[in-house]
C-alpha positions as a Markdown table, in Angstrom:
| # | Residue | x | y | z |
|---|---|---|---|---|
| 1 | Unk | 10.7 | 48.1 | 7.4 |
| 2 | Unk | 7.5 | 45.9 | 6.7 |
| 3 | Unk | 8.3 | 46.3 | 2.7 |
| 4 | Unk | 11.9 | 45.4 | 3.5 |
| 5 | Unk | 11.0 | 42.2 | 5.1 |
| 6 | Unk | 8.4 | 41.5 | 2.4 |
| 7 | Unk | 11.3 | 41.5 | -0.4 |
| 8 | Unk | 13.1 | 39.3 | 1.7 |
| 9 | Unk | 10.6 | 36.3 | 1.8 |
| 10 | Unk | 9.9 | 37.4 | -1.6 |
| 11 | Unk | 13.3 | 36.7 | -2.8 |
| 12 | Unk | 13.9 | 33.4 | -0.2 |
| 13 | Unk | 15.3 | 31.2 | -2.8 |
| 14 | Unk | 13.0 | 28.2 | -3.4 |
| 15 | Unk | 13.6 | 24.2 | -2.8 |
| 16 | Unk | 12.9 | 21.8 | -5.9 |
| 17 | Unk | 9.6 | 21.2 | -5.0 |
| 18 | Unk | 8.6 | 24.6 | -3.5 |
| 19 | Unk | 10.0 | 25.7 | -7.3 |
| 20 | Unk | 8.1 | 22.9 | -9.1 |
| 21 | Unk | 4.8 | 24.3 | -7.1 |
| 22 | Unk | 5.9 | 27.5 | -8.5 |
| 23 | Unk | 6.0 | 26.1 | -11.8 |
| 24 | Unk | 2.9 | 24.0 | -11.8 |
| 25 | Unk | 0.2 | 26.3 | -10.2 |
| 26 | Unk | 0.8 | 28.6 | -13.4 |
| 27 | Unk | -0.8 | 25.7 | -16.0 |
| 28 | Unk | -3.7 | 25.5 | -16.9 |
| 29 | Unk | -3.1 | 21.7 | -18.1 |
| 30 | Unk | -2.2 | 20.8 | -14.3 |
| 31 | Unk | -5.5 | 22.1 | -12.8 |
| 32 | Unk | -7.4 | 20.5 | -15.7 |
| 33 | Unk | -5.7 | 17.0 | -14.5 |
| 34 | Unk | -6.5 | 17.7 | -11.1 |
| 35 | Unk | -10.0 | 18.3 | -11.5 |
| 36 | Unk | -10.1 | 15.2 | -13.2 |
| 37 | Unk | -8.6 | 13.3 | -10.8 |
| 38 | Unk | -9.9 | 14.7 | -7.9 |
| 39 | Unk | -14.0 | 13.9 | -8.9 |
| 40 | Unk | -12.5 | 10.4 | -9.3 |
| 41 | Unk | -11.5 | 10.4 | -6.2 |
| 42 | Unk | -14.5 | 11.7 | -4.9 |
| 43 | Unk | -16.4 | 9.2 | -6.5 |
| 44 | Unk | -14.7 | 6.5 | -4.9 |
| 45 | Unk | -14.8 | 7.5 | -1.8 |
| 46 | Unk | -18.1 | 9.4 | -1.5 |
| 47 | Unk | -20.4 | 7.3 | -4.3 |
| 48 | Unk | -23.5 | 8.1 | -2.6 |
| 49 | Unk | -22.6 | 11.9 | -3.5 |
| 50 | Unk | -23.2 | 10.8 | -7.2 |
| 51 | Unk | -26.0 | 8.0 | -6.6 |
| 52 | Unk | -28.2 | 6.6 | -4.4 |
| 53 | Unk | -28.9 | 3.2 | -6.2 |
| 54 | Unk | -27.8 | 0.0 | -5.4 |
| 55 | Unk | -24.7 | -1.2 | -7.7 |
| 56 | Unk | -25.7 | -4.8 | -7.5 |
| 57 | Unk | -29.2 | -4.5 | -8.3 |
| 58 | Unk | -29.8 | -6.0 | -11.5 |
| 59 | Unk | -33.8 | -6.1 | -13.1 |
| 60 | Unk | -33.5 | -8.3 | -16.6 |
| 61 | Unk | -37.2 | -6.5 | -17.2 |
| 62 | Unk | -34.4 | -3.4 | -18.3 |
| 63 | Unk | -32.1 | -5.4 | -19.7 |
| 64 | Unk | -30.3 | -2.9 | -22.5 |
| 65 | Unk | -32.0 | -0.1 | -21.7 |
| 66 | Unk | -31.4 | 3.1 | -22.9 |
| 67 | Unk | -30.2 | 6.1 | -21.2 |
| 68 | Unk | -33.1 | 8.2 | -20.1 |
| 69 | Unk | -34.0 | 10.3 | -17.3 |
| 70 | Unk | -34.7 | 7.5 | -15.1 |
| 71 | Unk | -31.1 | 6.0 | -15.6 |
| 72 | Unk | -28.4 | 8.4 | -17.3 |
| 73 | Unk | -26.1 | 6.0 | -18.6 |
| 74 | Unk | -29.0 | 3.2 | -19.8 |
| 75 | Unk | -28.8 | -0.5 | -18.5 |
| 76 | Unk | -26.4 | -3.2 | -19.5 |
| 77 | Unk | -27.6 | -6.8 | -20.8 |
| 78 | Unk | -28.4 | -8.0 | -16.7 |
| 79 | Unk | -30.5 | -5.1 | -16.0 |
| 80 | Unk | -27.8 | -3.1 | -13.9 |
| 81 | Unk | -27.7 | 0.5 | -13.4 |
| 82 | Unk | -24.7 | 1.8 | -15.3 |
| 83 | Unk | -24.2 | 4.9 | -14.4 |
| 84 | Unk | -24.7 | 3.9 | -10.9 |
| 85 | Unk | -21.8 | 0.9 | -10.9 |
| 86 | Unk | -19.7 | 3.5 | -12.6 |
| 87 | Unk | -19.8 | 5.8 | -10.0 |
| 88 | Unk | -18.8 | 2.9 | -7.7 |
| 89 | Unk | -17.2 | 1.1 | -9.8 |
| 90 | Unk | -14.4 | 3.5 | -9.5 |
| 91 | Unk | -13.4 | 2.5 | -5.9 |
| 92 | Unk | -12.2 | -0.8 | -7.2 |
| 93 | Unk | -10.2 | 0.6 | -10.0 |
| 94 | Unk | -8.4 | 3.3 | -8.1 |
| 95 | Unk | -7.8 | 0.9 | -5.4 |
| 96 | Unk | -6.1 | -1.4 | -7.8 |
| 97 | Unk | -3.6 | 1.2 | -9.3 |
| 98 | Unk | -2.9 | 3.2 | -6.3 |
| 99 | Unk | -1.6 | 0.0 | -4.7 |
| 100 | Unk | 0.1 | -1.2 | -7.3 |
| 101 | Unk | 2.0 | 2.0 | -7.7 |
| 102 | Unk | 2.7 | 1.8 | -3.9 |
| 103 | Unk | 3.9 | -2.0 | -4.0 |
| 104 | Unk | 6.1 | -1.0 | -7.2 |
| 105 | Unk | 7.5 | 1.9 | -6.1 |
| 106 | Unk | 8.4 | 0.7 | -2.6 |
| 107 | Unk | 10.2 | -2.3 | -3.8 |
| 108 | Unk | 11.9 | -1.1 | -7.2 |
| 109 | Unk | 13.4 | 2.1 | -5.5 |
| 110 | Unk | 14.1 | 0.3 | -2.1 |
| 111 | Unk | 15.9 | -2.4 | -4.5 |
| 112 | Unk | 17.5 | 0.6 | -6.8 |
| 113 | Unk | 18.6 | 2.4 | -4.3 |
| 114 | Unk | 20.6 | -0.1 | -2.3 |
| 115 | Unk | 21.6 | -1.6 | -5.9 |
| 116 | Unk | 23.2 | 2.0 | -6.9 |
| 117 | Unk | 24.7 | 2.5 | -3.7 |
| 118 | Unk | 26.6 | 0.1 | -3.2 |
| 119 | Unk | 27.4 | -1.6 | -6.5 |
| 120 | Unk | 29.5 | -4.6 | -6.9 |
| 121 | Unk | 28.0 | -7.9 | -6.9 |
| 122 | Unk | 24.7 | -6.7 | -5.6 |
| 123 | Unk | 23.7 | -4.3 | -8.5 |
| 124 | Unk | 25.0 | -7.0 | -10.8 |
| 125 | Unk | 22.7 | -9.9 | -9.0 |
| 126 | Unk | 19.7 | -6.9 | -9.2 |
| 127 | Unk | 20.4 | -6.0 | -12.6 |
| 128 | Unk | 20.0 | -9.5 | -13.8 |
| 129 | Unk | 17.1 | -10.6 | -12.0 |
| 130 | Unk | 15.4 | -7.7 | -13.6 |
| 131 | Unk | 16.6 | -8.4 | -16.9 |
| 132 | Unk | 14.5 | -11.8 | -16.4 |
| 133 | Unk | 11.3 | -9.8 | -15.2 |
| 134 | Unk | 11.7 | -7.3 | -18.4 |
| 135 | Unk | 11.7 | -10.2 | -20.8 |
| 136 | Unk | 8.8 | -12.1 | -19.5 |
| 137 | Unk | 5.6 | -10.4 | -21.9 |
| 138 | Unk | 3.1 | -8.3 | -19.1 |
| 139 | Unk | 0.1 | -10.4 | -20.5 |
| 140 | Unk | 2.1 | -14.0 | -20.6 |
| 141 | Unk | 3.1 | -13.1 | -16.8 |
| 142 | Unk | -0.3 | -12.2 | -15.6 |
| 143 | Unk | -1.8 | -14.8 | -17.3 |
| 144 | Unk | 0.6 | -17.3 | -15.4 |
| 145 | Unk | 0.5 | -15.6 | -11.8 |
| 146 | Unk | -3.6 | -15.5 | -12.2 |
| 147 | Unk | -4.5 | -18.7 | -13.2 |
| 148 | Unk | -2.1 | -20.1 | -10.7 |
| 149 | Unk | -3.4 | -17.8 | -7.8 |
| 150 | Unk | -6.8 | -18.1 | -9.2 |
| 151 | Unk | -9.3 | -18.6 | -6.3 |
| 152 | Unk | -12.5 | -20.3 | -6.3 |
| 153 | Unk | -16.1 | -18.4 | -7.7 |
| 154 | Unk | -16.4 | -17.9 | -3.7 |
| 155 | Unk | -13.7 | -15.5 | -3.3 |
| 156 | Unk | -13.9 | -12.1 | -2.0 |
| 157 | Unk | -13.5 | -8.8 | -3.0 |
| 158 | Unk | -10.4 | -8.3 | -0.7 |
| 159 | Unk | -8.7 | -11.2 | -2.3 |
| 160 | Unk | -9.7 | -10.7 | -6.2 |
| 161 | Unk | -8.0 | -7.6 | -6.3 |
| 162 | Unk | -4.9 | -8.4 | -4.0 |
| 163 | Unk | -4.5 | -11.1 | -6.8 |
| 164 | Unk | -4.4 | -8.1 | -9.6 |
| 165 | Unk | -2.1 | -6.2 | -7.7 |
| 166 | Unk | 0.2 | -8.7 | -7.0 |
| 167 | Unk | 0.6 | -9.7 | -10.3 |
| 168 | Unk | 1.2 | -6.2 | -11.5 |
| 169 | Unk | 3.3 | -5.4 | -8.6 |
| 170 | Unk | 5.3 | -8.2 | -9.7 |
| 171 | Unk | 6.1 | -8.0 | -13.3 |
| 172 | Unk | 6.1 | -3.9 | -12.8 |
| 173 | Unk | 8.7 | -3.5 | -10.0 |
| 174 | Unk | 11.9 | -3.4 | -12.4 |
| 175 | Unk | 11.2 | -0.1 | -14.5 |
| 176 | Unk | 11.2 | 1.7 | -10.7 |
| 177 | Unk | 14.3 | -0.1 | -9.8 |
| 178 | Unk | 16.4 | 0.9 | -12.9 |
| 179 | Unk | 15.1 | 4.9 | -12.5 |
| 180 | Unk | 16.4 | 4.7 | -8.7 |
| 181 | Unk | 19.4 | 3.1 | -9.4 |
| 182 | Unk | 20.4 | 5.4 | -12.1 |
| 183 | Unk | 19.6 | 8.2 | -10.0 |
| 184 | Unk | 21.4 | 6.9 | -7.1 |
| 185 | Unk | 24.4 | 5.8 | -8.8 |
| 186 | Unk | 24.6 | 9.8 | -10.2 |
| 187 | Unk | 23.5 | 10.8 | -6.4 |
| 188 | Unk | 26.5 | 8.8 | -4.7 |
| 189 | Unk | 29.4 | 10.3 | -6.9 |
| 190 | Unk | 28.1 | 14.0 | -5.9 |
| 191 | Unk | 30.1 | 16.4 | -3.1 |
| 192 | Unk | 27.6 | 16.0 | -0.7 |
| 193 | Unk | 27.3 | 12.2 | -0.3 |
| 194 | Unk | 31.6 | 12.2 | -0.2 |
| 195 | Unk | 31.6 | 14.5 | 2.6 |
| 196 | Unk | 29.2 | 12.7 | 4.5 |
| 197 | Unk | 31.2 | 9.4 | 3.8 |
| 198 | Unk | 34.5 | 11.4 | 5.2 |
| 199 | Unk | 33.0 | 12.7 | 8.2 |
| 200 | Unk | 31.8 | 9.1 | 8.8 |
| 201 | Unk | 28.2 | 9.1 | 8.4 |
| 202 | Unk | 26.9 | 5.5 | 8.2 |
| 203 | Unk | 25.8 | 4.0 | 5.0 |
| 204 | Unk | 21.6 | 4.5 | 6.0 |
| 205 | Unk | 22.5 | 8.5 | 7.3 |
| 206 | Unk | 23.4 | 8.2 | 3.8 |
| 207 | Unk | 21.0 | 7.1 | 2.1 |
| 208 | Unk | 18.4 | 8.3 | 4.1 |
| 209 | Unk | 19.2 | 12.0 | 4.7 |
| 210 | Unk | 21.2 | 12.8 | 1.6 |
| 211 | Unk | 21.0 | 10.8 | -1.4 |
| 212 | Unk | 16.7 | 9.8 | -0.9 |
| 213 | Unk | 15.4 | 13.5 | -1.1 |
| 214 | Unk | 17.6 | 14.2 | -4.3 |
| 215 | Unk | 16.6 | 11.0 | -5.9 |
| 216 | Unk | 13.0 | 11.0 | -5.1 |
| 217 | Unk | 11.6 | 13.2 | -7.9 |
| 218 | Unk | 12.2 | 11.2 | -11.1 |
| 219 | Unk | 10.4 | 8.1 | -8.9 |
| 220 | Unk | 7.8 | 10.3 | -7.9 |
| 221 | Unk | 7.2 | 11.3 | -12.0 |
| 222 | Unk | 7.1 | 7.3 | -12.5 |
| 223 | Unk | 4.8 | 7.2 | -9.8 |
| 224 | Unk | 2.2 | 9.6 | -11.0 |
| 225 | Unk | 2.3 | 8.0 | -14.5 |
| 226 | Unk | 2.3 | 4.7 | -13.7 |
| 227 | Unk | -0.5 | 4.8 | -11.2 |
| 228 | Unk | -2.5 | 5.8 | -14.4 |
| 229 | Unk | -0.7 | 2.7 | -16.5 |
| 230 | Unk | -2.3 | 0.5 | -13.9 |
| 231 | Unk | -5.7 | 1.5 | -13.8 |
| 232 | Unk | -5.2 | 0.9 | -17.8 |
| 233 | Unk | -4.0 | -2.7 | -17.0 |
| 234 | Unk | -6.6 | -3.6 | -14.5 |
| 235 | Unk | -9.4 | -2.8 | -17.2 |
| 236 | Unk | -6.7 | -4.7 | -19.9 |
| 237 | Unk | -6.3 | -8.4 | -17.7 |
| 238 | Unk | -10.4 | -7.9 | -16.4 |
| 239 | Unk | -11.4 | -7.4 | -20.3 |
| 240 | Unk | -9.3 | -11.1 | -20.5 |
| 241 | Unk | -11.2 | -12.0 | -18.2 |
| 242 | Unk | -8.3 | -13.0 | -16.0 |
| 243 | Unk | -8.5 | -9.5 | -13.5 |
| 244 | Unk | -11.2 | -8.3 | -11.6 |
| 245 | Unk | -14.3 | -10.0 | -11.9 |
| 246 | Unk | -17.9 | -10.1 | -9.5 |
| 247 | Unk | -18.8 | -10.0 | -7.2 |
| 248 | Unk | -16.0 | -6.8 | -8.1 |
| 249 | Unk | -17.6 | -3.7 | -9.5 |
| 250 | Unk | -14.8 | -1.8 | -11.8 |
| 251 | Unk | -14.5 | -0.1 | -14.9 |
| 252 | Unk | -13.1 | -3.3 | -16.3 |
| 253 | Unk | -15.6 | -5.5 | -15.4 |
| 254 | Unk | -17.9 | -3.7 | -17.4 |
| 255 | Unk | -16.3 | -3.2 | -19.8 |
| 256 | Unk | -16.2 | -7.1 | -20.1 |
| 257 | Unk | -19.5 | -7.6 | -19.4 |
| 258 | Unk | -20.6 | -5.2 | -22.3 |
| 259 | Unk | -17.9 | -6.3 | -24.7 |
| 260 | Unk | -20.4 | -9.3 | -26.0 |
| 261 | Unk | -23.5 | -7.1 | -27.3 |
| 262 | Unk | -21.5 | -4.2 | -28.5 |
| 263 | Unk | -24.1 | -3.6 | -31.4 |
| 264 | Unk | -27.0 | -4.0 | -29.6 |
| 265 | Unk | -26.0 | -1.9 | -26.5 |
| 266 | Unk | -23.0 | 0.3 | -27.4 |
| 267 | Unk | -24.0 | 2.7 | -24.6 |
| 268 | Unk | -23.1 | -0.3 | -21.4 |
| 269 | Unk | -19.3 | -0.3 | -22.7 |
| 270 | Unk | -18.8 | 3.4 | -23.6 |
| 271 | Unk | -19.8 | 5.0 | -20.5 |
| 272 | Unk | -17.1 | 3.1 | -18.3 |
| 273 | Unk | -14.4 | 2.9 | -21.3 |
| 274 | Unk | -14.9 | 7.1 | -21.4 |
| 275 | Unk | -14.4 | 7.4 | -17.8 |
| 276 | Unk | -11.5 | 5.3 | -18.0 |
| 277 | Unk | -9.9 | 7.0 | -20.7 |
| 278 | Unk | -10.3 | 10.4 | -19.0 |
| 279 | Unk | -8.9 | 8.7 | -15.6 |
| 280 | Unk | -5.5 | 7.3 | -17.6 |
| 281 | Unk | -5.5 | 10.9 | -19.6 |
| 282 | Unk | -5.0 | 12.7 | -16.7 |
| 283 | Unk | -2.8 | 11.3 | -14.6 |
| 284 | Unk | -0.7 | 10.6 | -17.9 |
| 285 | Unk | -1.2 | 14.6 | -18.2 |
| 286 | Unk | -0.2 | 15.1 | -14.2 |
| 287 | Unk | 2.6 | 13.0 | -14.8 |
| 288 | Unk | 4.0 | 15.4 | -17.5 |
| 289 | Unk | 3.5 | 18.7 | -15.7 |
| 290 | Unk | 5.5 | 17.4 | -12.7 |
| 291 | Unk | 8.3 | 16.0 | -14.8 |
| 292 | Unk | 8.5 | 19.4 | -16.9 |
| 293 | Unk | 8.3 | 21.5 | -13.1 |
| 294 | Unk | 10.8 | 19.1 | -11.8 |
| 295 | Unk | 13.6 | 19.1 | -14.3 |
| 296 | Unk | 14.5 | 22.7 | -14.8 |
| 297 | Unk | 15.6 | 21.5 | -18.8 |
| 298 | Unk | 12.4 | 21.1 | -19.3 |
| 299 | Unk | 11.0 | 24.5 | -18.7 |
């Protein structure tokens, strides 16, 4: 009787993501993204884990140091510990794309989704508006919304990198928008979503409880992708110098800092650019193994 019952929850047939779960715990590439991720993570939000020094002490006695013993990752041109503002330095960066992905995604498939579903003039007026968006260059547009929203050398942290997300946020939110509504224009011509119109279910029971959990998974692949395309971009518009900048402690910002005595001190722009790189490589990777687990094609 016990075996019998075993072979039944054995053979329970899966939901998409209980099958994409399935699918992803079996590669290797998935838990090597992970790990990735997940020290980054821990970095920024447990820095003293990785290092008790103070990110904004600076000593110009060790101005280009070396990386010894003393200091891992060497000094930069002002004397700062390097490896130490990595380690925090990743708090700022992760902030910046996760809430840029959030402010994308909620807007560009809230805007999809009502754009697909209902059609007519209002998918024509979203459509076009986000024509305008896609043809504005990313760099041209931030440039613009930055200088303009550009506050003083006095500003805070909290409102240097609201700036950065809102211009990303901004110029972003149409890519999300067009997955959504292309998914939710497919969703809406499906069995389900007629039956529910012909038993009378309003237009949000809709939405909400039929077409939203079969047209969250391409947005959620976006998601994970895009969150590590933003952590690229914060590091591309503070290299500008138009992003992040101090009293900010990012990956970007040193990678600016460093950018002027490359020859001299290759060591102050490597170490951050490498932990970048690694960051943006694996959520690029995580991205990939959830679309592949998601879309059975793909298998």
């Amino acid at each position: 009787m016990t075996e019998q019952i075993a072979s039944l929850v054995e053979e329970r047939p899966r939901g998409l993501f209980g099958d994409a779960w399935h699918v992803l715990r079996r590669r290797a590439l998935f838990w090597v993204a992970v790990s990735i991720i997940a020290l980054v993570v821990l970095m920024a939000l447990f820095p003293g884990l990785f290092s008790s020094g103070d990110p904004n002490l600076a000593e110009l006695s060790r101005s280009r140091g070396a990386p010894s013993a003393a200091a891992w990752f060497g000094y930069d041109n002002q004397g700062y510990d390097i490896y130490t503002r990595v380690v925090h330095g990743a708090r700022a960066t992760l902030v910046v794309g996760l809430l840029s992905t959030i402010g994308v995604v909620l807007v560009g498939a809230t805007v999809g989704m009502l754009a697909g579903f209902y059609g007519g003039w209002l998918d024509a007026i979203v459509s076009r508006i986000a024509d305008v968006f896609v043809g504005v260059p990313f760099v041209l547009g931030a440039i613009v919304i930055l200088t303009t929203l550009n506050a003083g050398g006095d500003a805070g942290t909290v409102r240097i990198v609201a700036q950065v997300v809102l211009s990303i946020s901004v110029l972003s939110w149409p890519v999300s928008m067009r997955i959504m509504r292309s998914t939710a224009i497919a969703a809406k011509q499906q069995d389900y979503v007629k039956a529910a119109r012909a038993l009378g279910a309003p237009p949000s029971r809709i939405i909400s409880k039929h077409m939203l959990p079969n047209c969250v998974a391409p947005v959620l692949v976006y998601a994970t992708i895009a969150l590590g395309a933003f952590i690229g971009v914060e590091a591309t518009l503070s290299y500008l110098g138009i992003g992040l900048r101090q009293p900010v402690v990012s990956w970007g910002v040193m990678i600016n800092s460093a950018k002027d005595y490359l020859r001299v001190a290759p060591h102050a722009l490597l170490f951050p650019a490498g932990f970048l790189t690694a960051t943006v490589l694996a959520f690029v990777m995580l991205g990939d193994a959830v679309r592949e687990a998601l879309d059975p094609k793909l298998r």
